[in-house]
N, C-alpha and C positions, 0 to 999 in steps of 0.2 A: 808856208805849206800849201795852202790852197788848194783846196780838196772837199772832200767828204770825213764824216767822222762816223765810227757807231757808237751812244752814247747810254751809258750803263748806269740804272740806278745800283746803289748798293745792296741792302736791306733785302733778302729777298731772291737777287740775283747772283751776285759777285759771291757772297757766305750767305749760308744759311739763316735763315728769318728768325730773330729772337721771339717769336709772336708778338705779344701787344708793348712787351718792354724792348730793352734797348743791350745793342753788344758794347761795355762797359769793359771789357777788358781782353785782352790777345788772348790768353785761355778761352774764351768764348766767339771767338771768330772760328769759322769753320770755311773756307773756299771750296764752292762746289764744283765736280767736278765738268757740269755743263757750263759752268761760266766759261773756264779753262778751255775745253773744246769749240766755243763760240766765240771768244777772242783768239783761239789761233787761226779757226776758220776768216774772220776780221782780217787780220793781219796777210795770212795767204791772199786776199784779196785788194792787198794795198793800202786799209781803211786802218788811219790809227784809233785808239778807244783812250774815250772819258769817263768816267767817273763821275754821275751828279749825286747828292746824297744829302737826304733834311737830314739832320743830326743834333736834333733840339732838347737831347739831353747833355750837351756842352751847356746851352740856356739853365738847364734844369740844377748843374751844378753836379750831375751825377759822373762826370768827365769833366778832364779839361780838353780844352783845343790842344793843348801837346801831344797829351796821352792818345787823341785823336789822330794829331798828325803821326805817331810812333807808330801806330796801328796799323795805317794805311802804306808807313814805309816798310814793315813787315810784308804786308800782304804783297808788296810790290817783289821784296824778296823772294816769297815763292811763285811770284808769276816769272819771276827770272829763271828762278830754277827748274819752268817747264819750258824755258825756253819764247817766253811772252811778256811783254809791259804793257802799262798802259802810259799813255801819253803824260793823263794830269787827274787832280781828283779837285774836285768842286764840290764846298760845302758850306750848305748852310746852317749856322750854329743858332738861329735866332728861334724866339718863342716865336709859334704859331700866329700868338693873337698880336706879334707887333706888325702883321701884312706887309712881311719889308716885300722886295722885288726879286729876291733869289730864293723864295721859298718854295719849290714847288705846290703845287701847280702852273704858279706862272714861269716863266720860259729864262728868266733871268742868269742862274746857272751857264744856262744851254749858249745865252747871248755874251757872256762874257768869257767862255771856253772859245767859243768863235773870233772874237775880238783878239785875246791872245796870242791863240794858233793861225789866224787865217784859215779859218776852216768855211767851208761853203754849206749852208745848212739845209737847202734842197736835195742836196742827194745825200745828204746822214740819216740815221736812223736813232732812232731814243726807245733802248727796251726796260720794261720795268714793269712789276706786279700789282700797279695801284693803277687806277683810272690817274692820278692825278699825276704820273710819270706821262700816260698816253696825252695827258692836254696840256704838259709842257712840253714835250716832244711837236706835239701838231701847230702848238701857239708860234713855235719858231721855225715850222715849214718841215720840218722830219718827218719820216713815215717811223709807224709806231709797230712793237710788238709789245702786246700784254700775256703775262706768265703769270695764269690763274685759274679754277678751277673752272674749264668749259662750262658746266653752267652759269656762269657769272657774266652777266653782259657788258659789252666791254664798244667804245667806238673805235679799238684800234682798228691798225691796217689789217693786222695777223694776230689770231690768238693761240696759245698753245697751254696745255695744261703743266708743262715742265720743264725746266732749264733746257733738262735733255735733248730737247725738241728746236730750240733754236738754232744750234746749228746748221739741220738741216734749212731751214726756212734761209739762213746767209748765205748758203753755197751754192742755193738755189736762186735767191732774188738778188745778191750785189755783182753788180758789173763789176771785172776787178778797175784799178786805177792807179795811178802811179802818184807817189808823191815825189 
């Protein structure tokens, strides 16, 4: 492939934020509809989309990794049915406190979507709602967009207070690119 990516946390972005707990079951996932608008904008621009996502109630026992992975083949179902995929989904299922190397905040995710795909990680982008999306995204050379409330101070590149809002920031700042 060899390119650029834009590179999506879940939780937040892609469906709707369960607050402090966890989406535990496909009744409980909700796709917003600014993800959808900011992956087709992606896409019109050449730029395929990943999926990084902690997912540490697989650890917790409260999910399995299947049910995990049926979820996210779902959700791939309705990004078909608007006429958008994502490339690949990247997750890590591990406890917090075991520090592996694909937990977000470190970049690890983001370094083995690239390895995979041949992706070029200077000109991707890593959007997500936590600081700790914005310093694996910047750890492995991406520019960053954080989706939280303006007051909340943020190192990204771009801040916005809502999915809604991303879009316009892709259609404005990605050069398109050909894969």
């Amino acid at each position: 492939m060899s390119g650029p990516c834009i590179f999506f946390d879940r939780d937040g972005i892609v469906n709707e934020s369960p607050g402090p707990g966890y989406v535990e079951r496909w009744e409980d996932f909700h796709l917003m509809a600014g993800f959808v608008a900011a992956l087709k904008t992606a896409t019109a621009k050449g730029y395929p989309a990943v999926i990084i996502t902690n997912q540490q109630g697989v650890a917790k026992g409260l999910y399995s990794e299947d049910d995990l992975n049926a979820m996210h083949e779902k959700m791939r179902g309705q990004l078909r049915a608007e006429g958008v995929d994502v490339l690949d989904v990247f997750q890590c299922t591990h406890f917090a406190a075991e520090d592996c190397d694909c937990r977000k905040p470190k970049p690890g995710m983001i370094f083995q979507a690239s390895e995979k795909h041949d992706l070029e990680l200077s000109g991707s982008w890593m959007i997500g709602d936590s600081e700790k999306d914005v310093e694996a995204g910047q750890a492995a050379g991406c520019r960053t967009i954080r989706v939280c409330p303006i007051s909340e101070e943020t190192k990204a590149d771009f801040h916005v207070g809502q999915m809604d809002d991303v879009a316009a920031i892709l259609e404005k700042e990605l050069v398109p690119c050909e894969l």
